[in-house]
C-alpha positions in Angstrom: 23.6 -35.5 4.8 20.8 -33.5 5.0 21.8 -31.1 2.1 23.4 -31.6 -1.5 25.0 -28.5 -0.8 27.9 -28.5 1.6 27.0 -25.6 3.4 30.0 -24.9 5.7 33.1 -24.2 3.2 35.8 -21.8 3.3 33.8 -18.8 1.7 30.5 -19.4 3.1 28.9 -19.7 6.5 32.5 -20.2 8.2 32.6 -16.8 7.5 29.6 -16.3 10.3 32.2 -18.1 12.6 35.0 -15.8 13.2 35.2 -12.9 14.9 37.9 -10.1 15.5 40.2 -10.6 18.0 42.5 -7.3 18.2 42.0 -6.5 14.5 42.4 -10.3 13.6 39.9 -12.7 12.3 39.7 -15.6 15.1 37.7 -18.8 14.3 35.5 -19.3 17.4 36.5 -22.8 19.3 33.1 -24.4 19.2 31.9 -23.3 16.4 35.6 -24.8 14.7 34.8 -27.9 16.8 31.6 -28.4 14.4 34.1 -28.9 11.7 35.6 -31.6 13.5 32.2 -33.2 13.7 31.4 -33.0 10.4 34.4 -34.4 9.6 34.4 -37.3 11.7 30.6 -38.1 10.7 32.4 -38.1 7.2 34.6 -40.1 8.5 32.3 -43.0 9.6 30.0 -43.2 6.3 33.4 -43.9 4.2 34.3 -47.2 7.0 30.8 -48.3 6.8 31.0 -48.1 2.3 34.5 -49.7 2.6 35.2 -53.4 2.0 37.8 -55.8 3.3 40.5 -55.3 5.3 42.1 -51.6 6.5 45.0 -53.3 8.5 47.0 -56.6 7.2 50.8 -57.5 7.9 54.1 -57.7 5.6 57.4 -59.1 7.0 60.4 -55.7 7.1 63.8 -58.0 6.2 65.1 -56.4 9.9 61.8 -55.3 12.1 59.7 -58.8 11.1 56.0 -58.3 11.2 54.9 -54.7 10.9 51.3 -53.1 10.3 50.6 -51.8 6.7 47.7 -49.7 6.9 45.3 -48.2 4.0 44.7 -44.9 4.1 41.4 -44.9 5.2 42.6 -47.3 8.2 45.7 -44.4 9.1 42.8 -41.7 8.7 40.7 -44.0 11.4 43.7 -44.0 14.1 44.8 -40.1 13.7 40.8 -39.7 14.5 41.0 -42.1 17.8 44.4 -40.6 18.7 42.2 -37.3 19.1 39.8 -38.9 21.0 36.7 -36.9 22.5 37.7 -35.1 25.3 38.0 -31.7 23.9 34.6 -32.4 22.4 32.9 -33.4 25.1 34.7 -30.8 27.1 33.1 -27.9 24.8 29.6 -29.4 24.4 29.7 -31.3 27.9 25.4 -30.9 28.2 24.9 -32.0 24.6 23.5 -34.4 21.9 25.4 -35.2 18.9 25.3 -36.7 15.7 24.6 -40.1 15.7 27.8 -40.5 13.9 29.6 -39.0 15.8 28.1 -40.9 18.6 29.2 -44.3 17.0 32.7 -42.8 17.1 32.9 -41.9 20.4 32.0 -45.4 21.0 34.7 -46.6 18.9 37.2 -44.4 21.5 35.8 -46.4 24.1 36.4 -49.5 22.6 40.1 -48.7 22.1 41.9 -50.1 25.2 45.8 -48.7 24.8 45.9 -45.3 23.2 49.4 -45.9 23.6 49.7 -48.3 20.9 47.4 -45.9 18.7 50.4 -43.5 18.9 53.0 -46.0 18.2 51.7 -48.4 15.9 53.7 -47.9 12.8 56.7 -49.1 15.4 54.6 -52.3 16.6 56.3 -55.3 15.1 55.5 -59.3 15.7 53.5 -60.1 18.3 52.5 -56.7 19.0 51.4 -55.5 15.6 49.4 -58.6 15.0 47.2 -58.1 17.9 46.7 -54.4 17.0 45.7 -55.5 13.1 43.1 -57.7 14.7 41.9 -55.0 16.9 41.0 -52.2 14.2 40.2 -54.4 11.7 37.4 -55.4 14.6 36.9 -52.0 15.3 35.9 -51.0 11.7 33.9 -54.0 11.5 32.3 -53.0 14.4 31.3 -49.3 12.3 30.0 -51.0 9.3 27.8 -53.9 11.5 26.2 -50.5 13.8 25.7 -47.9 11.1 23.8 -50.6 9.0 21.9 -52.4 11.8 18.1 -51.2 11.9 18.5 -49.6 15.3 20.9 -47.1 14.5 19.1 -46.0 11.0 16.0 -45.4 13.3 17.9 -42.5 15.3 19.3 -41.4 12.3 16.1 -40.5 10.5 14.6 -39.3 13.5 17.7 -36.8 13.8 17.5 -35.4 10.2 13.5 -35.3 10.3 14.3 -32.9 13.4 16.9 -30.7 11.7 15.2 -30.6 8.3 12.3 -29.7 10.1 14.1 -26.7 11.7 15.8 -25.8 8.6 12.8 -25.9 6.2 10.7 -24.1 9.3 13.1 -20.6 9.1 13.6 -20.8 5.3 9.4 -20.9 4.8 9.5 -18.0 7.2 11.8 -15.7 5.2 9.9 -16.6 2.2 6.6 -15.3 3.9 8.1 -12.1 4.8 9.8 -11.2 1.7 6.1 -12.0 -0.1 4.6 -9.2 2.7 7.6 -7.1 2.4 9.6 -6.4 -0.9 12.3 -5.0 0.7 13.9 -5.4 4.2 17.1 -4.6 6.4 18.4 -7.8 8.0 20.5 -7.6 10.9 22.4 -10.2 12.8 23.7 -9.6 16.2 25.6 -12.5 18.8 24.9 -12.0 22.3 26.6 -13.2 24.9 28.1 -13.1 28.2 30.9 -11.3 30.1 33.6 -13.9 31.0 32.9 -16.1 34.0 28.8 -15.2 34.3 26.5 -18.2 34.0 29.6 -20.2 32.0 30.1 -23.0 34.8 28.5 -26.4 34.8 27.8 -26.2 39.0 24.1 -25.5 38.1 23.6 -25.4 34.0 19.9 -26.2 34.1 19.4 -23.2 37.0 21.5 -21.1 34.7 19.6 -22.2 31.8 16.3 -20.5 33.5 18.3 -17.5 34.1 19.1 -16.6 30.2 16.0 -17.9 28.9 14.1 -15.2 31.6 16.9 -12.7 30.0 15.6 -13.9 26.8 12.5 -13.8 27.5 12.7 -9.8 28.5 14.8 -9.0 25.2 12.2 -10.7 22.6 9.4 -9.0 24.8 11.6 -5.5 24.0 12.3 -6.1 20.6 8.4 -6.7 19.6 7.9 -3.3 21.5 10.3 -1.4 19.6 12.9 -1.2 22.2 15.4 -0.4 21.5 14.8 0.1 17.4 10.6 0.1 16.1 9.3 -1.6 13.0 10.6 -5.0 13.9 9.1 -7.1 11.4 10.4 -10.5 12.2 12.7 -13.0 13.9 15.0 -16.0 15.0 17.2 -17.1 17.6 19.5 -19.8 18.4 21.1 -20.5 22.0 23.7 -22.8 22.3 26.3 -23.3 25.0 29.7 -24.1 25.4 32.4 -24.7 27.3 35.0 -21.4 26.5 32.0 -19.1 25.7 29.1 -20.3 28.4 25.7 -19.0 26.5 24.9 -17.4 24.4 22.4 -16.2 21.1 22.6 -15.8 17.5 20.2 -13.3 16.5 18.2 -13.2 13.3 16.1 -9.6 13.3 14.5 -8.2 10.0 13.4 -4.5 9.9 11.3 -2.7 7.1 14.2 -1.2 4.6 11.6 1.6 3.5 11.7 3.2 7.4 15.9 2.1 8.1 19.1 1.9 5.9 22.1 2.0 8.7 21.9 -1.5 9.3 25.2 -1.0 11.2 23.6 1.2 13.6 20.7 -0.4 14.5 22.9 -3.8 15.2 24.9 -1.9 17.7 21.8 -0.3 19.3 20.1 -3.8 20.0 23.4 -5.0 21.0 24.0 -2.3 23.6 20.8 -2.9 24.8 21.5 -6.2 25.5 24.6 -5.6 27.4 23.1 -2.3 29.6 19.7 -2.5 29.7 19.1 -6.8 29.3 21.8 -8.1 31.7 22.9 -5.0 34.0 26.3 -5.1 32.2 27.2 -8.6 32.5 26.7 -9.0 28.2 28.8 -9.0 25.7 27.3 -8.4 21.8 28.9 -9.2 18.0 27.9 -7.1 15.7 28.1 -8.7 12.3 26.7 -6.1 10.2 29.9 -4.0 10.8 32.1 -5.9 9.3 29.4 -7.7 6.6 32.0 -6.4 3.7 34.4 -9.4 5.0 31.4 -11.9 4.0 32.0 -13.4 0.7 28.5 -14.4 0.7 26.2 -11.2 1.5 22.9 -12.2 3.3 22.4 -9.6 5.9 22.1 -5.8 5.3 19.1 -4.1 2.8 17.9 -6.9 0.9 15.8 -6.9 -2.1 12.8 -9.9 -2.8 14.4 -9.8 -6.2 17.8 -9.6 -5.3 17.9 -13.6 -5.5 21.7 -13.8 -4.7 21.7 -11.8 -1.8 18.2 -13.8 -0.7 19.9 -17.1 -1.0 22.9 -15.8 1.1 20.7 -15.3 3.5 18.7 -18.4 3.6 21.3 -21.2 2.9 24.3 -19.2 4.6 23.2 -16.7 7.4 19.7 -18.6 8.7 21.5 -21.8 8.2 23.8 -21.3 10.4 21.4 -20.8 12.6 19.9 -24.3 11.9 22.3 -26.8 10.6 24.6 -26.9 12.9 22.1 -28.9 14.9 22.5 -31.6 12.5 25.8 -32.2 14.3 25.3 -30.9 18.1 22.2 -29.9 20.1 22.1 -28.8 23.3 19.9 -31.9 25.5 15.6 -32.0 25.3 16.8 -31.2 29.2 17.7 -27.7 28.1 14.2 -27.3 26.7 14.1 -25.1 23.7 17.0 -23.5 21.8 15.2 -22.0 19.1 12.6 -19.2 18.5 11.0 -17.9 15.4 8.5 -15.0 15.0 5.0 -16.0 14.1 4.6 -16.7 10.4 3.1 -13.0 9.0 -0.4 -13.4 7.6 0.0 -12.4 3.8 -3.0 -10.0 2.6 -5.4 -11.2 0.2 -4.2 -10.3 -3.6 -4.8 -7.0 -4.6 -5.9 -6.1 -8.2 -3.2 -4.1 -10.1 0.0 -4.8 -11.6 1.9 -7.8 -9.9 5.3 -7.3 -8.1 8.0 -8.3 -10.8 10.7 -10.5 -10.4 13.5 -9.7 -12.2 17.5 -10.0 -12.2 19.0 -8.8 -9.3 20.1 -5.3 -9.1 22.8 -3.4 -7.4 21.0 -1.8 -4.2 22.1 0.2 -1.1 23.8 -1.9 1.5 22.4 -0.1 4.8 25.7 0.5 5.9 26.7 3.2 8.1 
């Protein structure tokens, strides 16, 4: 993994995943498709640690030879039931794990997915060959996860993402050391249903949101439509049910604005009227920040280290990590975009800033 911390759980940045759906929270598809990734990379590190055999025989006094299975091995076969369709279907133009990718060979390998769904009813003939065939299978996993080849990608994949990750979480650091105090707003942005979400002509459509893009970062550094940006990121991704789209990061100086609320909406309407002629759709995530269990957007304090860390290892990460498990291609060209890392003043001679406990502070909301 590339964190001690597991940093999608049931209070944390899952809660960055849902949005309201006529009043009701609704876990976005891809995004709850990243759970199945992370669960089947999971998955494939416990069959390469395990030992022996998953699948043997025992003799039933009426069926004859049936297939007893450990619970690792049953865990292995509801996974390959599943298959990859619905994952490839969501991220059809990406690059995943290269865990995961070792599982979707394993679905290739598997020749009747009939008998995947009928295997506790094999008996003789039948459930011998299918033993042979898993226990092959997970043999298979352990032989490619530990050949030389496959640990290659796999440290070139997490150098990438911890790159990424330690790359945004040095640049909030360097602007809470130039600015003690800051209103940090997160807005999606998106698309209206059926614009640019096809796969007829992805890497023309691709062009076509990075110029919108393009014009929107241009804006925001101008103080359209909401001055005193002070910094920046951005994630696109793609898929399937949603087409494009962009989580974005902005941080504004919290001694000029406190309706962090406000200003979300404003850069999201601007996106959808002025950006894309109508055709976009926004999130605004400050408005309903009081469902986050884990605060990290709104007026944040330097020394308000709980709220800081929310930010970092929940809000930004989500932003970053999920990379770890799907990407969109190098054929996409970039996905990500950070402001410039602010140039800190040279130490002035007075009393230093103080870092003490947190302290209750105004939210920014409206």
């Amino acid at each position: 993994m590339i964190d001690e911390v597991d940093w999608i759980d049931n209070g944390g940045s899952l809660d960055l995943m849902v949005e309201e759906v006529g009043g009701l929270p609704v876990l976005r598809v891809e995004e709850s498709l990243v759970l199945e990734l992370r669960s089947i990379e999971k998955l494939m590190c416990e069959l390469a640690d395990s030992k022996g055999f998953l699948f043997s025989s025992y003799t039933h006094q009426l069926y004859g030879v049936k297939v007893k299975a450990e619970r690792l091995g049953r865990y292995f076969v509801d996974k390959l039931k599943r298959g990859k369709g619905m994952l490839e279907q969501y991220f059809p133009c990406h690059v995943v794990n290269p865990y995961v990718e070792v599982f979707f060979r394993c679905v290739d390998r598997v020749d009747e997915l009939h008998s995947l769904r009928v295997w506790r009813d094999l008996r003789n003939g039948a459930a011998e060959a299918f033993l042979v065939r898993m226990n092959d299978l997970v043999e298979f996993v352990r032989l490619e996860l530990a050949s030389d080849a496959f640990k290659a990608v796999l440290k070139r994949f997490r150098k990438a993402s911890v790159k990424r990750v330690n790359s945004l979480e040095g640049y909030i650091d360097a602007l809470f050391a130039k600015h003690s105090r800051m209103l940090v707003v997160r807005v999606d942005l998106s698309y209206q249903s059926g614009f640019v979400s096809g796969r007829e002509d992805f890497y023309g459509d691709v062009i076509k949101v990075k110029v919108h893009w393009a014009k929107m970062q241009k804006d925001l550094h101008k103080g359209i439509p909401v001055d005193g940006l002070l910094g920046f990121a951005c994630k696109l991704e793609y898929g399937q049910l949603k087409g494009f789209h962009f989580h974005l990061l902005l941080f504004y100086n919290g001694s000029n604005h406190r309706q962090d609320g406000v200003l979300a909406r404003m850069v999201g309407e601007y996106w959808r009227d002025s950006i894309t002629a109508g055709s976009g759709r926004y999130f605004n995530c400050n408005a309903v920040k009081d469902k986050y269990k884990y605060l990290g957007i709104g007026m944040i304090s330097f020394n308000q280290l709980d709220r800081v860390s929310a930010l970092k290892n929940r809000v930004a990460s989500y932003l970053t990590k999920v990379d770890y498990w799907v990407r969109l291609s190098a054929d996409s060209g970039r996905s990500f975009f950070r402001g410039n890392m602010p140039k800190l003043k040279t130490m002035k001679r007075g009393r230093p800033r103080r870092s003490c406990p947190a302290q209750a502070a105004p939210n920014g909301s409206v």
